[in-house]
C-alpha positions in Angstrom: 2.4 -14.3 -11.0 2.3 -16.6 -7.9 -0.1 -15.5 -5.3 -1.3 -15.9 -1.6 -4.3 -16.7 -1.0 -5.6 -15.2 2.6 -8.6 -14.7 4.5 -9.9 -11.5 3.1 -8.1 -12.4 -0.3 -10.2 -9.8 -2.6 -9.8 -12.4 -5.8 -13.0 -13.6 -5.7 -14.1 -9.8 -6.9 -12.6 -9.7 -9.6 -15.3 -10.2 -12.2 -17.3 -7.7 -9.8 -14.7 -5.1 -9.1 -13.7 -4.6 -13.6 -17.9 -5.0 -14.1 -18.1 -1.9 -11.6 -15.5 -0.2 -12.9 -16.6 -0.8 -17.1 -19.9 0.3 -16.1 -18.7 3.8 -14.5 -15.3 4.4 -16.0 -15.2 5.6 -19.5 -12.1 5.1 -21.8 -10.0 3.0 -19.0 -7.2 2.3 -21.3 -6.1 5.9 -20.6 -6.6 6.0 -17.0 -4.8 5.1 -14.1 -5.6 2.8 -11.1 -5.1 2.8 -7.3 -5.2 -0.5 -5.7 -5.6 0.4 -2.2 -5.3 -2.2 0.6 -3.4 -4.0 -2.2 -2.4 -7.0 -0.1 -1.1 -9.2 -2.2 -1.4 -7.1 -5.4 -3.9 -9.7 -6.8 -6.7 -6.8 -7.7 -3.7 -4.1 -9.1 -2.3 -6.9 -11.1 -5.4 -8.1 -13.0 -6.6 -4.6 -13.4 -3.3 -3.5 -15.2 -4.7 -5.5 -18.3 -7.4 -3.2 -18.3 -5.7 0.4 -17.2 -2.7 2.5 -18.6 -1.2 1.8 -15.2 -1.8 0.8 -11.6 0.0 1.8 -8.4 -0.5 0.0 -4.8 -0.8 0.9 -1.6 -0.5 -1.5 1.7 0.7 -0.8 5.4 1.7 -4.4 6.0 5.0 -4.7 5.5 5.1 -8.2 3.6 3.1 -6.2 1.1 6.0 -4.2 0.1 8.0 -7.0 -0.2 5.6 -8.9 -2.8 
């Protein structure tokens, strides 16, 4: 997946955002995630690895484009 890269870009946590989540969310293979804010979908689309599925949610209009 290509990506932009922004000021506010939320890639650099990542590794923070799945330890968070692994630490507090049991059995996430059978759960779903909400990437709100999703930006450039860089959080939703590294987290589908880890969840049955992810949805996104973003007011900015190139969002929904992406």
């Amino acid at each position: 997946m290509n990506t932009l890269n922004y000021i506010g870009c939320k890639h650099t946590l990542l590794k923070t955002l799945l330890h968070v989540c692994n630490e507090n969310i049991s059995d996430m293979k059978s759960k779903s995630f909400m990437d709100l804010f999703a930006g450039t979908g860089m959080v939703g689309f590294n987290m589908l690895e880890n969840f049955k599925t992810c949805d996104a949610n973003d007011l900015e209009y190139y969002s929904y484009i992406i």
